[in-house]
C-alpha positions in Angstrom: 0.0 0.0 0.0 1.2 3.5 -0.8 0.5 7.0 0.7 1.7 10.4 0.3 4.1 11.9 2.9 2.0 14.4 3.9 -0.5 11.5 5.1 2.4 9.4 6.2 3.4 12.4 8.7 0.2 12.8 9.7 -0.4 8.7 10.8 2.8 9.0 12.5 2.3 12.3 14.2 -1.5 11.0 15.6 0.4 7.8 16.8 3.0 9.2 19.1 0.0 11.7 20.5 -2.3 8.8 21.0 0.5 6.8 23.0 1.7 9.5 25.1 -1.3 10.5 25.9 -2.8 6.9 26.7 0.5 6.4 29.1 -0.6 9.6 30.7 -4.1 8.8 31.1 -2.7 5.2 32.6 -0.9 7.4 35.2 -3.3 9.7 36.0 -5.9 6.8 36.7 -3.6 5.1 38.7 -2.9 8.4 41.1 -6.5 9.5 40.6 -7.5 5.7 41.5 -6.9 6.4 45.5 -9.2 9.2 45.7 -12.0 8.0 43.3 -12.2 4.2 42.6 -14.2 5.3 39.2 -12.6 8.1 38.0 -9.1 6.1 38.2 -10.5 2.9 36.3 -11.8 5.1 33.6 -9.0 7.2 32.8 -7.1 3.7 33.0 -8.9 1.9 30.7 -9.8 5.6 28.7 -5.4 5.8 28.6 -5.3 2.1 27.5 -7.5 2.3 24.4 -5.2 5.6 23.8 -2.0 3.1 24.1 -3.8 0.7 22.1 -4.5 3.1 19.0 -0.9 4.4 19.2 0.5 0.6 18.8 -1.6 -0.1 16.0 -1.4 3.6 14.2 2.4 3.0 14.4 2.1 -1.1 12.6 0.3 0.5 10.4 2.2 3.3 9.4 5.6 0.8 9.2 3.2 -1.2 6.4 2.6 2.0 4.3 5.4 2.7 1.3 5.7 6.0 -0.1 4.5 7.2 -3.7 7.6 8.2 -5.0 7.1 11.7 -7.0 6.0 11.8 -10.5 9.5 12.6 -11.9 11.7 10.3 -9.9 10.7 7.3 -11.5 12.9 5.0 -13.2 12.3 3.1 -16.4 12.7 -0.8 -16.5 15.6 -2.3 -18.3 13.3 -3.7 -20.8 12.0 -0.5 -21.9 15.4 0.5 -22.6 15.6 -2.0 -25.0 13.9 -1.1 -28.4 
């Protein structure tokens, strides 16, 4: 599968956001989890589904190829050949 680098960047941009912020959520449950038992499980689970879209964002931005630009493209050695 191909994409263009500006949508590339932008998979890879919402995946680091989406993990960070999930591993902060996690955090913040667990301190908040003391003081209110629900408040801390959601923002846990809230953080993991954050983690979760993070991990999967980034496997499938490792799958994605560029599209190399119109002009860069190379003829087959076949071609060359008339």
């Amino acid at each position: 599968m191909t994409a263009s680098a500006k949508t590339l960047a932008l998979i890879e941009k919402l995946a680091w956001v989406a993990l960070y912020a999930g591993l902060f959520a996690i955090v913040l449950g667990i301190v908040t989890g003391e003081v209110h038992v629900i408040a801390g499980w959601s923002l846990g689970v809230l953080g993991a589904v954050g983690v979760a879209a993070g991990i999967t964002l980034i496997i499938v931005r490792s799958r994605l190829t560029e599209t190399p630009a119109a002009g860069a493209q190379s003829s087959s050695p076949s071609q060359d050949q008339t």
